[in-house]
C-alpha positions as CSV (number, residue, x, y, z in Angstrom):
1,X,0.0,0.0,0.0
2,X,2.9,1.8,0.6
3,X,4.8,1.8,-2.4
4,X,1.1,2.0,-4.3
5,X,0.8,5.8,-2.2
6,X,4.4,7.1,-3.0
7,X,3.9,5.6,-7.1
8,X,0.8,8.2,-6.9
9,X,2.9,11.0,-5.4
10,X,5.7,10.0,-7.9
11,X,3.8,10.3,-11.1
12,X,2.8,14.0,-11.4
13,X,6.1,14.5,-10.6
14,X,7.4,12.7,-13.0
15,X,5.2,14.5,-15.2
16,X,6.8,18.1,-14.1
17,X,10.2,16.7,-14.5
18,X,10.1,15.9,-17.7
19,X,8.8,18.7,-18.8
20,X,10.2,21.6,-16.3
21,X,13.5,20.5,-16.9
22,X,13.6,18.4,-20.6
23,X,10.8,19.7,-22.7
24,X,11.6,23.7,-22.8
25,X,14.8,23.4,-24.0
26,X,14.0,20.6,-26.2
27,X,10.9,22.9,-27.8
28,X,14.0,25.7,-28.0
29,X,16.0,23.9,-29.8
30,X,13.3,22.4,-32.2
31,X,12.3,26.0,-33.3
32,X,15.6,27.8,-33.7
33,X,16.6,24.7,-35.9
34,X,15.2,26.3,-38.6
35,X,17.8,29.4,-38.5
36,X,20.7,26.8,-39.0
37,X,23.4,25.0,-37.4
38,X,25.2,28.1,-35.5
39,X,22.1,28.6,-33.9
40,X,21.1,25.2,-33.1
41,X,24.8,24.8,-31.0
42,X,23.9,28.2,-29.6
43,X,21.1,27.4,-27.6
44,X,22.6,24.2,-26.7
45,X,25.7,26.1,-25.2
46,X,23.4,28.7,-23.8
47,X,21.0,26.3,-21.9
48,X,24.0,24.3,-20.5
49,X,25.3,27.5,-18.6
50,X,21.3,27.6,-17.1
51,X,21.6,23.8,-16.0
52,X,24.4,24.9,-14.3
53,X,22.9,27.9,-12.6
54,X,20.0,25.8,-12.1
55,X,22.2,23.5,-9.9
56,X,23.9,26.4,-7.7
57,X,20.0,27.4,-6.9
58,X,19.2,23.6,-6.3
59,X,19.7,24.1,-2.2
60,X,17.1,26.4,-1.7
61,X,13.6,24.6,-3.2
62,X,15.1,21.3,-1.3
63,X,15.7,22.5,1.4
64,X,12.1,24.6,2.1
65,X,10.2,21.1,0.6
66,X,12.0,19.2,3.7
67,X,11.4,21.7,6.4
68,X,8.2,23.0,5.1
69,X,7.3,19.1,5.3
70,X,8.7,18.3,8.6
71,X,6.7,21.6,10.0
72,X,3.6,21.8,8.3
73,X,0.6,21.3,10.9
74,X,3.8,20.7,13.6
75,X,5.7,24.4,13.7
76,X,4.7,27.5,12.2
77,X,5.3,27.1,8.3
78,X,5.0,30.9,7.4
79,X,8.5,32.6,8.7
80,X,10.2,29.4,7.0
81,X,8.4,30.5,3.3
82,X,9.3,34.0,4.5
83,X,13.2,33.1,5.1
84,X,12.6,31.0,1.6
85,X,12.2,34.5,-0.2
86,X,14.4,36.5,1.2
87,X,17.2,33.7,0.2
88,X,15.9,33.5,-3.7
89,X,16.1,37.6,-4.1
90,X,20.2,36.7,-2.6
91,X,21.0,33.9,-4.7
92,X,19.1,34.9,-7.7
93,X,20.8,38.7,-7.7
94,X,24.2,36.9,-6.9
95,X,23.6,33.7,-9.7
96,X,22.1,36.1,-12.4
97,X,24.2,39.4,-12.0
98,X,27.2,38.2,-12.9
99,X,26.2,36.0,-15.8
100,X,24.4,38.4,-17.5
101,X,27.7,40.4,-17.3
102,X,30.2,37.9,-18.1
103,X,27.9,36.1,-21.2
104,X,30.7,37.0,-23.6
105,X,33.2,35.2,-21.9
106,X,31.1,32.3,-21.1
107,X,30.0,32.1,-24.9
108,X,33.5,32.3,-25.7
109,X,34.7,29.6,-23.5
110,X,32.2,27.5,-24.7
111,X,33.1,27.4,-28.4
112,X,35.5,29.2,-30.5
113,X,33.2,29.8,-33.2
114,X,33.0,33.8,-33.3
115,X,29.9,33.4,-34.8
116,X,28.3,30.9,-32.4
117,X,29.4,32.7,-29.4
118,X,27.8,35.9,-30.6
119,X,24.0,34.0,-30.9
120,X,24.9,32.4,-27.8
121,X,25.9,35.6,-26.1
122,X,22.6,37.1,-27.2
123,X,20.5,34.1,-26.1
124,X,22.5,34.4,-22.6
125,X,21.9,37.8,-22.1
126,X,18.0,37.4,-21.8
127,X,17.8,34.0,-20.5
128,X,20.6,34.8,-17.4
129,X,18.7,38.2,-16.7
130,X,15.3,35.9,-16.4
131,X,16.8,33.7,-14.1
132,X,15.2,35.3,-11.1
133,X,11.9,34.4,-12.5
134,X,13.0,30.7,-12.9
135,X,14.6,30.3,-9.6
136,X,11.4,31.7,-7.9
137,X,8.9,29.0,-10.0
138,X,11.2,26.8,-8.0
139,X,10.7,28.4,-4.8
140,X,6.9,28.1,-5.1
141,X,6.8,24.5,-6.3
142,X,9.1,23.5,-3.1
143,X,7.4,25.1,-0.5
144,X,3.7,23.6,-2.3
145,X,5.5,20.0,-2.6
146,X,6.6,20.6,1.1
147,X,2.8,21.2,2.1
148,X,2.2,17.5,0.1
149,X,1.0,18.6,-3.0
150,X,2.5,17.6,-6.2
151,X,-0.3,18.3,-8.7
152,X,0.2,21.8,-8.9
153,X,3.9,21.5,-9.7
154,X,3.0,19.6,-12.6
155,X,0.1,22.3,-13.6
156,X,3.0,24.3,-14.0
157,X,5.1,23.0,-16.0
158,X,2.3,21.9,-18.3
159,X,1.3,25.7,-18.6
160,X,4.8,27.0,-19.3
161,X,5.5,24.1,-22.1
162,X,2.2,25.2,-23.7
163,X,3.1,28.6,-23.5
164,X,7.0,28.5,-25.2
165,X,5.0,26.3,-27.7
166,X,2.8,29.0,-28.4
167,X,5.3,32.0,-28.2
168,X,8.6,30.5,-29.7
169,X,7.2,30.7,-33.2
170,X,5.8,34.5,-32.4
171,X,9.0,35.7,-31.2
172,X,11.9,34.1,-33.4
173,X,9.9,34.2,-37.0
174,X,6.9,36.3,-36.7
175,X,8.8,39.4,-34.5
176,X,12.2,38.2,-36.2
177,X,14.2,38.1,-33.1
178,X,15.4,34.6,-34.0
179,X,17.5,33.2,-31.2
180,X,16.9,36.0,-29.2
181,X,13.5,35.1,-29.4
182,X,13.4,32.3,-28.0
183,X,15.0,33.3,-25.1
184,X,12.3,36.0,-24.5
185,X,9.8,33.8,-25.2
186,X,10.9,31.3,-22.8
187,X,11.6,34.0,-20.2
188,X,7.8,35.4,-20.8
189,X,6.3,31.9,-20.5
190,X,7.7,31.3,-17.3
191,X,6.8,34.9,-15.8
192,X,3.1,34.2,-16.6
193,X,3.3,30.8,-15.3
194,X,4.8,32.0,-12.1
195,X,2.1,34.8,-12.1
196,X,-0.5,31.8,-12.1
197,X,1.4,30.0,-9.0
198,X,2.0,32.7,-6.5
199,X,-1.4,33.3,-6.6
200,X,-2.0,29.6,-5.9
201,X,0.6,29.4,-3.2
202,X,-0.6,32.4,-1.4
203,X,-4.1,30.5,-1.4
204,X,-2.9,27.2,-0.2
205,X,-0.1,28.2,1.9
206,X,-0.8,28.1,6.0
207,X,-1.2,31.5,7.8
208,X,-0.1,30.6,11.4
209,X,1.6,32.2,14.0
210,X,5.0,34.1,13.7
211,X,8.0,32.2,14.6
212,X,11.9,31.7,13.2
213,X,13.6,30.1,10.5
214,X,17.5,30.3,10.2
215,X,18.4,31.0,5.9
216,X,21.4,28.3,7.5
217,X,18.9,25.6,8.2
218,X,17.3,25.9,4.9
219,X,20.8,26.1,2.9
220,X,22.0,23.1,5.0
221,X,19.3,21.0,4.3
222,X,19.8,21.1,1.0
223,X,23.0,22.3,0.0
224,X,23.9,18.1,-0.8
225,X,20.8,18.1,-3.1
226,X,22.7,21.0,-5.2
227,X,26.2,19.5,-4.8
228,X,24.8,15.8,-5.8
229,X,23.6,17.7,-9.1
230,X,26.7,19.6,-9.8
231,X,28.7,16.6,-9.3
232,X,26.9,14.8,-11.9
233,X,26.8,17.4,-13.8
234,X,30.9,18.1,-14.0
235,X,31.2,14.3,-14.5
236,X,29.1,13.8,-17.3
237,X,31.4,16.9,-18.9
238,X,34.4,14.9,-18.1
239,X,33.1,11.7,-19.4
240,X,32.3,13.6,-22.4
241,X,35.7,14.6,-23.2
242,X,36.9,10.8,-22.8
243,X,33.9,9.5,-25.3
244,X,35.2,12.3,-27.9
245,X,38.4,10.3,-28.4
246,X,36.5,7.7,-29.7
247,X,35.1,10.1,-33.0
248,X,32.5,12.3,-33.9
249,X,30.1,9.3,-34.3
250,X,30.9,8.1,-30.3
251,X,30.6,11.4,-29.2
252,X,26.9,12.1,-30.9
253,X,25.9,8.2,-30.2
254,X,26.4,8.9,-26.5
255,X,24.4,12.4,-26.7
256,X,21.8,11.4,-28.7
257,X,21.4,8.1,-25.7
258,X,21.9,10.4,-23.0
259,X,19.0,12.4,-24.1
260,X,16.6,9.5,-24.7
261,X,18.3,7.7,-21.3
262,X,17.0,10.9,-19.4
263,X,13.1,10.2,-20.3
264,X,13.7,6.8,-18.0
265,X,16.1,8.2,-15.6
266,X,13.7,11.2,-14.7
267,X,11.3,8.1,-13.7
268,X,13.9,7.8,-10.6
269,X,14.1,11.5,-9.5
270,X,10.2,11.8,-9.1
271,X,10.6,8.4,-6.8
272,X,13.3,10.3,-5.2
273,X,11.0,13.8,-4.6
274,X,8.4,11.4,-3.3
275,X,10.4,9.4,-0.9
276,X,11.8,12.9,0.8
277,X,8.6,14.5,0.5
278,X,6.6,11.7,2.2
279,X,9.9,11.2,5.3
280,X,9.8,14.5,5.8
281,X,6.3,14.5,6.3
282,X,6.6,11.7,8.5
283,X,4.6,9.4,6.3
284,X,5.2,5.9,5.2
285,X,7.9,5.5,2.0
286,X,7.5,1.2,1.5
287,X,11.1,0.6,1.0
288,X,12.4,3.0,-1.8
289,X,15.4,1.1,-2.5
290,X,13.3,-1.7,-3.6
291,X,10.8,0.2,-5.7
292,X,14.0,2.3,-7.4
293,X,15.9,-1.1,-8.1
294,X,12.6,-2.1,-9.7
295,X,12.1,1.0,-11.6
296,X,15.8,0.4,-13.2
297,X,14.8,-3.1,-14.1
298,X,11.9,-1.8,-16.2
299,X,13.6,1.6,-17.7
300,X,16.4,-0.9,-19.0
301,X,14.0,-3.2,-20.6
302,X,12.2,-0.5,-21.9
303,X,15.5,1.2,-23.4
304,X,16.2,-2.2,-24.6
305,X,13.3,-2.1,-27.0
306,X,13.0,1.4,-28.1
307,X,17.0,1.8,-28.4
308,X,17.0,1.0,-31.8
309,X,13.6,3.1,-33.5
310,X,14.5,6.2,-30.9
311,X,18.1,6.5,-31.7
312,X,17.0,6.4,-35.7
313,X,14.9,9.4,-34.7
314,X,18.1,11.6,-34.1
315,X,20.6,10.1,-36.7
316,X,20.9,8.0,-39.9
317,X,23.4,5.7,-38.2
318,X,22.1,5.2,-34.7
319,X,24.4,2.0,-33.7
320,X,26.7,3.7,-31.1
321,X,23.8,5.5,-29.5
322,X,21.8,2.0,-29.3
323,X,25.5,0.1,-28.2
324,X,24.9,2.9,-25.5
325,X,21.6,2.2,-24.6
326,X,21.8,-1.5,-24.4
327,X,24.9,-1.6,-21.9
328,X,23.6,1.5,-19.6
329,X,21.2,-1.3,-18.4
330,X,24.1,-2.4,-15.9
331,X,24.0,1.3,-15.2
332,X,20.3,1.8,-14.7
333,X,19.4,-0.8,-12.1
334,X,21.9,0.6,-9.6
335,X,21.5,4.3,-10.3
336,X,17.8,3.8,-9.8
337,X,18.2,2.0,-6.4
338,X,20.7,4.6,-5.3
339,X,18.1,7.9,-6.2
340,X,15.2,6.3,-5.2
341,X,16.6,5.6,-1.5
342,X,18.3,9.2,-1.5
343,X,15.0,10.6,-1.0
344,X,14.8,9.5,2.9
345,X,18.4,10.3,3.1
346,X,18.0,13.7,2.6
347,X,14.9,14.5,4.3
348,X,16.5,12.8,7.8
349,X,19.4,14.3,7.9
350,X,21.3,12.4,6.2
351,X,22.0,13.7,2.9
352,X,25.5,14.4,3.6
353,X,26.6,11.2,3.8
354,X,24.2,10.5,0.5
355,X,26.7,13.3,-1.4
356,X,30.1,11.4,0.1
357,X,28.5,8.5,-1.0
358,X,27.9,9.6,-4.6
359,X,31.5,11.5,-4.4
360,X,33.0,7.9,-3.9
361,X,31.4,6.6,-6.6
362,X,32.7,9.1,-9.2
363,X,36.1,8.7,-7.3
364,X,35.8,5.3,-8.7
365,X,34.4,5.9,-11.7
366,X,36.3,8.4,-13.5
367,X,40.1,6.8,-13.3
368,X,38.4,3.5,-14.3
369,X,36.7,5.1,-17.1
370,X,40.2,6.4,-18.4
371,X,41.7,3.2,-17.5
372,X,39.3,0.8,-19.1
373,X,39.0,3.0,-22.1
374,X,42.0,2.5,-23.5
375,X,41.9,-1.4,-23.1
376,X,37.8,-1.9,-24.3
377,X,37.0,0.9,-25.7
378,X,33.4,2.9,-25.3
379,X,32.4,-0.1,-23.6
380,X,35.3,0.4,-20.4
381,X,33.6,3.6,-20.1
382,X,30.2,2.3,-20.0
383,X,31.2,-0.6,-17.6
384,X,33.2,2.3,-15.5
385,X,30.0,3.6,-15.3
386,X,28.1,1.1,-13.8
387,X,31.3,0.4,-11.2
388,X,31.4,3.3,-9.8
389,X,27.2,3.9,-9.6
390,X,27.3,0.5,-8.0
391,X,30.0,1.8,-5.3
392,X,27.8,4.8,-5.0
393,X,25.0,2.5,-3.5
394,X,27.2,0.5,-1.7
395,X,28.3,3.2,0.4
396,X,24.8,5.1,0.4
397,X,23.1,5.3,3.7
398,X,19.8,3.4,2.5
399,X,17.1,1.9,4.4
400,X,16.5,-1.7,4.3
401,X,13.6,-3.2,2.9
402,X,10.6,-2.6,4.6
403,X,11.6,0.4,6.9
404,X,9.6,3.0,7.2
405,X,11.2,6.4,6.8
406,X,10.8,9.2,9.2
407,X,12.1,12.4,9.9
408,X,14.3,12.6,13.0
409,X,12.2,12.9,16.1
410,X,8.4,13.5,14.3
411,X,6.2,15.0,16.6
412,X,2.2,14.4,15.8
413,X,0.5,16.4,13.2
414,X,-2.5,18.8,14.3
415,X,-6.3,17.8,13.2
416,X,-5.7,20.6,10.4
417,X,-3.0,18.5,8.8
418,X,-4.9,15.4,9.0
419,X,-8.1,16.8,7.7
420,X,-6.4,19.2,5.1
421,X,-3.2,18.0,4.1
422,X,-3.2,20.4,1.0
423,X,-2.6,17.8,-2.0
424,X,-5.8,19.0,-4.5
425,X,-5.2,21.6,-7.0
């Protein structure tokens, strides 16, 4: 019944996922592909500098949809939301300032095409100085996940897909702002979607007594949420640069599977959310690990059978992205075990230990890689891969099957919370 409770809380998150963080750039990129190749690498470049910025902001939404959890019907909510804001006007001024200044340089160092850089330059210059509006759709959706609800999350993300849908086309062809455009665009879609959620969240969010809420506590909690994703993140660059030995087919094989890998993996962040969402609330999880190791077993099989048709989707010659595919599936079982079970390890406290864990892992993982590379080829890397993931969950502090998981020390929620717990739209 468990596992049946956190698959419902899992699956409009999944939803949001893939389409908050896959589908806008992905709808980007499909309309600017019509202005050429320098463009096409532009908005790549340029949306790569926001997944990074993303990251750094990362902390902040985690950390209010644990405590916001743990407190909700236990401890005034309101001066933690309050705290919340007060941190996203900080980070966003300090994340967004100096990208919008230093976009040159970062277009620069990104390629050394003169004419790429100066598209991706322009795209950066709108899209960094719109980051505020991004980082405070997080904001919202953490502290409204926090209070249970992960419906309205997905809402979101469903309204700003439809919305860079509808405006792309205006902005790039019809105003002829081309890859500026869609930066605008993008930037407008998201300012009327977070338009539609404040309101929302100041509806739905509690209005109880005045208390305090340290910006430390918030940052702390999830500050190994944000280093977990720029970890990966810096790893998957470095793996990069070891595939690109290999060729220019290698290189777009393993992009071209990373991209239809992600449509599965996402799968194992919404069990993730759910799992720290329900332990901080101090509701049942089933046992996480087991559901994740599950949900690897059926992403691989599924990847398995679509490898071949999806890969031909991207490329004429799709073998080294399907050679990709077929081997990540020693990959995927872990990694899904070890995201899954993160979720209780970060909302009790223990997602430190969770971040060394995954540190290990890549410790493991990235000499291998180099090592095994030059005796097997693409495949030591993919088996390096699946080494050091497997290390990773070795080391992770999971639960064992069957244990609930709680925050530290819950104390009983009030009648409201039982009677309300805020998880309709």
């Amino acid at each position: 019944m468990y596992n049946e409770k956190m698959l419902k809380l899992a699956a409009p998150i999944y939803v949001e996922l893939l389409t908050a963080v896959v589908a806008v750039s992905v709808i980007d990129l499909l309309w600017v592909s019509g202005l050429g190749e320098a463009a096409i690498a532009a908005v790549t470049m340029a949306t790569t500098v926001e997944y990074f910025a993303y990251g750094l902001i990362l902390a902040l939404p985690t950390g209010l949809t644990v405590l916001v959890g743990r407190r909700d019907g236990v401890a005034p909510v309101t001066p933690l939301i309050r705290s919340g804001w007060l941190l996203w006007l900080a980070g966003s001024t300090a994340i967004a300032l100096p990208c919008v200044l230093l976009r040159e340089p970062l277009a620069r160092l990104l390629t050394a095409d003169a004419a790429t850089a100066a598209l991706a330059a322009d795209f950066l210059l709108v899209a960094m100085a719109g980051l505020p509006i991004y980082f405070a759709q997080t904001v919202a959706d953490g502290v409204l996940k926090g209070l249970g609800n992960a419906r309205i999350p997905m809402r979101n993300a469903l309204i700003c897909n439809a919305l860079v849908i509808a405006l792309d086309p205006l902005f790039i062809y019809g105003l002829g702002l081309g890859v500026q455009g869609a930066a605008l665009a993008t930037v407008l879609a998201r300012a009327l979607t977070l338009a539609v959620s404040l309101k929302t969240l100041v509806r739905l969010a509690p209005r109880d007594a005045e208390g305090r809420a340290g910006a430390r506590e918030i940052i702390g909690t999830g500050l190994p949420m944000s280093g977990d994703f720029l970890a990966r993140a810096v790893v998957g660059l470095l793996l990069m640069e070891i595939v690109a030995r290999f060729g220019l087919a290698a290189q777009a094989g393993y992009g071209i599977g990373l991209k239809i890998m992600l449509v599965g993996v996402m799968a194992f962040y919404a069990l993730r959310q759910a799992a720290m969402i329900r332990t901080a609330r101090s509701e049942e999880t089933g046992s996480p690990l087991r559901t994740g190791l599950l949900a690897g077993v059926a992403v691989a099989a599924a990847l398995n059978l679509v490898a071949a048709p999806a890969a031909s989707l991207f490329t004429d010659d799709p073998e080294a992205a399907v050679s990709f595919l077929r081997w990540m599936t020693l990959y995927l079982i872990p990694f899904g075990g070890l995201i899954a079970a993160g979720g209780v390890a970060q909302a009790s406290g223990r997602g430190s230990r969770l971040l060394a864990a995954t540190l290990a892992g890549f410790a493991v993982q990235l000499p291998l890689a180099y090592l095994l590379s030059s005796w097997l080829g693409l495949t030591g890397v993919w088996l390096a891969m699946a080494a050091g993931t497997t290390v990773s969950l070795a080391a992770a502090p999971v639960r064992r099957a069957g244990a609930p998981g709680r925050a530290p020390d819950p104390a009983p929620r009030s009648t409201r919370t039982a009677a309300d717990p805020r998880c309709d739209p």
